[in-house]
N, C-alpha and C positions, 0 to 999 in steps of 0.2 A: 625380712620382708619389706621393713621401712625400706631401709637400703635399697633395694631396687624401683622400688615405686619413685624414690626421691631420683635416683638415676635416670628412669624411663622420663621423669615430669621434663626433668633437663634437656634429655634429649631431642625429645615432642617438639616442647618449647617453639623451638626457633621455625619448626615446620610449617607452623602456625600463621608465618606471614606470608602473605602470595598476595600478588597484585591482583586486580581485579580491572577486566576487561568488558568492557558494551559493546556489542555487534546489534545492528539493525541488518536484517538478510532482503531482499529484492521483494518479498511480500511485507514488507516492515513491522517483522518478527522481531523482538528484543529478546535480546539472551546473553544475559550476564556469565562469565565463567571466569576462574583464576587462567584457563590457558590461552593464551596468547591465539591471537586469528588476522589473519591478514583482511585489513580495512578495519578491525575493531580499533577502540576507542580504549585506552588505559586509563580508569577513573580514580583507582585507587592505588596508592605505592604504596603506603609506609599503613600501618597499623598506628590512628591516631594523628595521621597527617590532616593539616587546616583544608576543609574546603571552602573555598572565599563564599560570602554569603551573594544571592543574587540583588543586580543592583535595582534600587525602587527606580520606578518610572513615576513618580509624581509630578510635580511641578519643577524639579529642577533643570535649569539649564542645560541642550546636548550639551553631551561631554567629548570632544576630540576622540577619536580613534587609539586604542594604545596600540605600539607597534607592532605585537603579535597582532596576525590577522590572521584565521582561519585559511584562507586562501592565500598559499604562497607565493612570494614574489615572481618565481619563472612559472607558472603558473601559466598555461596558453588562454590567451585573453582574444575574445571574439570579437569583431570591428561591428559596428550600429549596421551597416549594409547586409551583413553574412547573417547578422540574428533577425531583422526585418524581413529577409528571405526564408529563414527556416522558419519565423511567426506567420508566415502567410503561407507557406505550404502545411504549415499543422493546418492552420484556418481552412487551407483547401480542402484537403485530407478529412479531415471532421466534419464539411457538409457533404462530400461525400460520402461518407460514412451513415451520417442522417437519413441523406436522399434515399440510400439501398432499406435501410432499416426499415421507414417510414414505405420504402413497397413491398416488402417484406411484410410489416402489418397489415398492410391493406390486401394481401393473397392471403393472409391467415384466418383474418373476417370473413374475406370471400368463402373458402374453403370451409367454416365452421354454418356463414349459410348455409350452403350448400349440402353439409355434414346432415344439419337439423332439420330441414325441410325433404331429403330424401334418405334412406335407409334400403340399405342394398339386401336382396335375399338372406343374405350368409346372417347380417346385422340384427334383421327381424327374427331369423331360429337362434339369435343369439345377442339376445339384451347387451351381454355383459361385456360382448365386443362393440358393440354400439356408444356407450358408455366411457370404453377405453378411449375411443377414437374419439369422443367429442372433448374429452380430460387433455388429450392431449393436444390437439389443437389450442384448445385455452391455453394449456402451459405454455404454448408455442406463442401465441398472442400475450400472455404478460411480459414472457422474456422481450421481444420486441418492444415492447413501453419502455421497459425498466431502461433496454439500450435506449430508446428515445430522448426517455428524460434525463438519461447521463451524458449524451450525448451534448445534448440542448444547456444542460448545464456548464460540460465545459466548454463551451461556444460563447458562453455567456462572460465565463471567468478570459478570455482572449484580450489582447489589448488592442 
């Protein structure tokens, strides 16, 4: 019985090592796994391999660039003009996006006036559709802000 257990430990053994992979997915979900994914990140090889500690940002001197760069050399590189163009059509793009939103709030006000100050036949033999419909207008009216205020936020983070 030893015998085999000491056999099976052996053979385990070596199974034991598997790389380990970081994936961040387009909602920037992190998910660690030993199997390999195209864009993930290989963080671990070796079982008891050195991870370099990170470096302090105190008072010392920048330190030059080492020549691993993240971003590799044939790498297509944008010119100041083409990113000045695409900065100013997001810029466009996101006050327009405001502008709609911000009339969007302002018909959903209207319509909650309008909600609260009349109540249709059907509304009055029936509270609880009355109710439904002024809930959901509100819900309709925070969604609007919440885009407002993200909006306005990243208007705000622009260069």
């Amino acid at each position: 019985m030893l015998k085999y257990l000491l056999i099976s430990i052996i053979c385990i053994a070596p199974l034991a090592h598997a790389d380990i992979y970081k994936y961040v997915d387009e909602q920037g979900n992190v998910t660690f796994s030993n199997i390999p994914m195209r864009n993930a990140q290989r963080i671990l090889a070796e079982p008891g391999a050195m991870i370099p500690a990170p470096r302090s940002r105190g008072n010392a001197a920048p330190r030059e660039r080492s020549p691993q760069t993240a971003t590799p050399g044939n790498f297509p590189r944008v010119d100041a003009a083409t990113q000045k163009s695409r900065d100013s059509n997001r810029h466009l793009i996101l006050n327009e996006e405001l502008s709609s939103e911000q009339k969007n709030l302002a018909n959903a006000r209207r319509l909650l006036s309008e909600a609260e100050s009349s109540k249709t036949p059907e509304e009055k033999a029936s509270p609880q559709k009355y109710v439904e419909k002024i809930g959901r207008i509100r819900n309709n009216m925070t969604l609007h802000e919440k885009n407002i205020s993200a909006l306005q936020s990243e208007i705000s983070r622009l260069r």
